[in-house]
Residue frames relative to the residue before (quaternion, step in Angstrom):
aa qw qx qy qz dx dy dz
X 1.0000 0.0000 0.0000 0.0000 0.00 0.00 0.00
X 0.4089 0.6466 -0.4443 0.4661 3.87 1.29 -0.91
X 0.8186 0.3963 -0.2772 0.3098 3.19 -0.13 -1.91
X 0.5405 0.6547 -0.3025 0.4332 3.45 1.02 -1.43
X 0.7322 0.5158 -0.1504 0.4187 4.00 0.84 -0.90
X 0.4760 0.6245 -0.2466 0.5680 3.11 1.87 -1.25
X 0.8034 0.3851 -0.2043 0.4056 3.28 -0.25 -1.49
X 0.7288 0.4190 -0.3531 0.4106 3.62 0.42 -0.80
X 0.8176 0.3968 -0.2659 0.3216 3.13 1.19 -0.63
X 0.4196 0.5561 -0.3196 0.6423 3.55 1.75 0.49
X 0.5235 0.5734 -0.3782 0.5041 3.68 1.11 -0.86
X 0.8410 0.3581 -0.1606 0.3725 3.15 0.25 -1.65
X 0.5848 0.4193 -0.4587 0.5213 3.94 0.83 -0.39
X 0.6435 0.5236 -0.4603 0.3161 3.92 0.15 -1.05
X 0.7523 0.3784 -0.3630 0.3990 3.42 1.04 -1.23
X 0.4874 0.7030 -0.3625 0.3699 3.63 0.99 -0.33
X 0.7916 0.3812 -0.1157 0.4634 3.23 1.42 -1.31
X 0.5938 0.4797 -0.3607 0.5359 3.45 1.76 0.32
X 0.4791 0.6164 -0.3947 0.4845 3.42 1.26 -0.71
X 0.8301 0.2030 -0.2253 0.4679 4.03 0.72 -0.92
X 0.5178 0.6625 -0.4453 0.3077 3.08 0.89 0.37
X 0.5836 0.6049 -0.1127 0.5299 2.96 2.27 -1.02
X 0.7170 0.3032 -0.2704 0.5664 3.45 1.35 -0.60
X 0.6172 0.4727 -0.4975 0.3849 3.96 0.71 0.06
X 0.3688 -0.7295 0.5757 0.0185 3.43 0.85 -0.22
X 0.8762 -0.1205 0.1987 0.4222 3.48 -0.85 -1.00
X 0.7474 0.3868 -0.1834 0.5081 3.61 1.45 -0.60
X 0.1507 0.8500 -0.5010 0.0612 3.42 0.82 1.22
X 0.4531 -0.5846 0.4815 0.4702 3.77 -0.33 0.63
X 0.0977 -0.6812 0.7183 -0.1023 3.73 -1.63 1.32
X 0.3113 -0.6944 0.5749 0.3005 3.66 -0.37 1.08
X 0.2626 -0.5887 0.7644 0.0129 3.89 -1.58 0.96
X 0.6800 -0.3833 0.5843 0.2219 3.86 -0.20 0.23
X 0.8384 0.4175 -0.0891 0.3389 3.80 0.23 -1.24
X 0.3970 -0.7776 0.4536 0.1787 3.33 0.14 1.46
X 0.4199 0.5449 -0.5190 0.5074 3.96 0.86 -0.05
X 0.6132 0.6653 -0.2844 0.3171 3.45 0.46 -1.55
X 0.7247 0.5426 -0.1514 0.3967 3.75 0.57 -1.80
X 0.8195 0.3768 -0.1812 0.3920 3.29 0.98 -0.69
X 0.4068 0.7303 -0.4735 0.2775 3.48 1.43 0.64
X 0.5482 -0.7715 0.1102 0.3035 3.55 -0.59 0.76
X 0.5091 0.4592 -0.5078 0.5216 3.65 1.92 0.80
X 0.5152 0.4056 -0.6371 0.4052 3.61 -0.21 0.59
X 0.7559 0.4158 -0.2687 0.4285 3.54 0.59 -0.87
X 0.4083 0.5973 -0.3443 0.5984 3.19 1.22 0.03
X 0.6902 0.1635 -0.1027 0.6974 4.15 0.17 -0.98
X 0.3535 0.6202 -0.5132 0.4764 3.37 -0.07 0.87
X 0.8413 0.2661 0.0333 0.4694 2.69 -0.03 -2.08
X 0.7132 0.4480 -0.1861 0.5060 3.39 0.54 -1.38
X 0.8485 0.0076 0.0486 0.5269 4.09 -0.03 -0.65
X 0.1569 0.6966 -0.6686 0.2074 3.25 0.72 1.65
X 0.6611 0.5081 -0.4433 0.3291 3.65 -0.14 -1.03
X 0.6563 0.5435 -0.3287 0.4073 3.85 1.15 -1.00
X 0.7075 0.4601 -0.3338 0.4199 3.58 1.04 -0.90
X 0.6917 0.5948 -0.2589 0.3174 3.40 1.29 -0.75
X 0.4658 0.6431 -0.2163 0.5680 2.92 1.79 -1.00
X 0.7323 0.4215 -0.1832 0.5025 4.04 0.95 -1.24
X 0.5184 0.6427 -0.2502 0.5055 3.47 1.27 -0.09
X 0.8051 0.2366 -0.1099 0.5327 2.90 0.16 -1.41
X 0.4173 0.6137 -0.5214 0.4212 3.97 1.12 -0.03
X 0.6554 0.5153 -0.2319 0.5011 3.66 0.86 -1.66
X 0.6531 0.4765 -0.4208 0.4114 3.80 0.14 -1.14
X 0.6397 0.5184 -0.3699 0.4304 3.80 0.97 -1.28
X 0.6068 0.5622 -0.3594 0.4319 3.72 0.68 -1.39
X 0.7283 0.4039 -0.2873 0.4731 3.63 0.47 -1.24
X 0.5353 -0.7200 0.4202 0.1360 3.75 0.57 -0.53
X 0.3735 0.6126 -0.4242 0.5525 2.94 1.98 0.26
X 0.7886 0.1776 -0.3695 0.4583 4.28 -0.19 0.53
X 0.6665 -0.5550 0.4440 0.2250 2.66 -1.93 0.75
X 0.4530 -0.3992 0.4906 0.6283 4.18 -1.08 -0.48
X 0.7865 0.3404 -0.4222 0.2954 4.13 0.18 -0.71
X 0.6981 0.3191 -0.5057 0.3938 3.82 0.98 0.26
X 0.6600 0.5281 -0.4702 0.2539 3.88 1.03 0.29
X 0.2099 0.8244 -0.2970 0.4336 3.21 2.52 0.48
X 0.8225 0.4623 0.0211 0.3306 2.52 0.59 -1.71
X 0.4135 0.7813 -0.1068 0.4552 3.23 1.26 -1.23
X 0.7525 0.4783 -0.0701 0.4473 2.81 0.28 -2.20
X 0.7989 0.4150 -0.2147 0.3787 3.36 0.60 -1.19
X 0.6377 0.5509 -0.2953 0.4502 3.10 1.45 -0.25
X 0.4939 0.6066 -0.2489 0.5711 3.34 1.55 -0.56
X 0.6586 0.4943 -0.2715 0.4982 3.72 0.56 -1.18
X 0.6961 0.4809 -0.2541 0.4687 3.53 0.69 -1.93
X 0.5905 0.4165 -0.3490 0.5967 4.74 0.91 -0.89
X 0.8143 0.3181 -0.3879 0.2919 3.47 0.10 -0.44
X 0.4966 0.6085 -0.4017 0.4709 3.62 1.55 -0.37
X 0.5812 0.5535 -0.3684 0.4692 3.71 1.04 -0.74
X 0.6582 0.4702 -0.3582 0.4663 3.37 0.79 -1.19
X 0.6886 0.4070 -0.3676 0.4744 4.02 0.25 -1.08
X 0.4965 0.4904 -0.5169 0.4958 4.05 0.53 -0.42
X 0.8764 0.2423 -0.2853 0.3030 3.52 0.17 -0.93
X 0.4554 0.5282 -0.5036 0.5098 3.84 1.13 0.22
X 0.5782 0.5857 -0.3985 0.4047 3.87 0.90 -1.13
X 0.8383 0.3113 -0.1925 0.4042 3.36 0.64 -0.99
X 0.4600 0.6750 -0.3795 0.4344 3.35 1.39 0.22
X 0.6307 0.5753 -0.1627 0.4946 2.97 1.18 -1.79
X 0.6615 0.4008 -0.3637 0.5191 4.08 0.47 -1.42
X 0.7378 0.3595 -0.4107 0.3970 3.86 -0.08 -1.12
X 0.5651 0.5388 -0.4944 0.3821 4.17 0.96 -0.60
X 0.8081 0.4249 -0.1294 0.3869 3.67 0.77 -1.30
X 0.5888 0.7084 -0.1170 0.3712 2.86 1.22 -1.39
X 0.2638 -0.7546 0.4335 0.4159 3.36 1.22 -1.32
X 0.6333 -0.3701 0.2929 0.6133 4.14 -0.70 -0.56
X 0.6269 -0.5641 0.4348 0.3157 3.58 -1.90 0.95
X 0.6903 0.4808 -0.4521 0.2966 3.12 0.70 -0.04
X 0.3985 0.6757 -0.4881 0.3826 3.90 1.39 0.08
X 0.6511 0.6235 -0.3725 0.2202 3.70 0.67 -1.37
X 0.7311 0.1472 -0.4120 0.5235 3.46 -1.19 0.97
X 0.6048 0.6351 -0.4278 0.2187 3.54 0.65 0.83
């Protein structure tokens, strides 16, 4: 079931985070230093919606570059694994109550 949670929930941010990469085109969010800047509403948008994918893609680079130890790409990892399992809990339950029907049918 872990894995089943993993995947759906890495599934579902990556595709979130190609889907806008494909529609910003030319207006990819670029950090400026300037706290006005942070609070426009696609960063917070990929934030929310295809964090686990950027973090996961982050910390892939930080390893490549050699800037973390084995105990913060440990770690990392588990935190990445532990946001995306939240995410797949919540497509899982999206998905049973879409198909499934209302919670109150179950054990019927």
């Amino acid at each position: 079931m872990l894995f089943v949670l993993l995947a759906a929930g890495f599934g579902v941010s990556f595709l979130v985070l190609d889907i806008s990469r494909s529609a910003a085109c030319r207006s990819w969010p670029t950090t400026d230093g300037t706290v006005a800047g942070r609070f426009r509403l696609f960063p917070v948008f990929l934030a929310l919606f295809a964090g686990p994918s950027l973090f996961a893609g982050t910390i892939w680079r930080m390893h490549l570059s050699g800037s973390l130890s084995p105990v913060e790409i440990i770690l990392a990892g588990v935190i990445a694994s532990g946001w995306a399992a939240c995410y797949g809990l919540l497509v899982a339950e999206g998905a049973w109550l879409l198909f499934a029907g209302s919670p109150s049918s179950f054990g019927q």
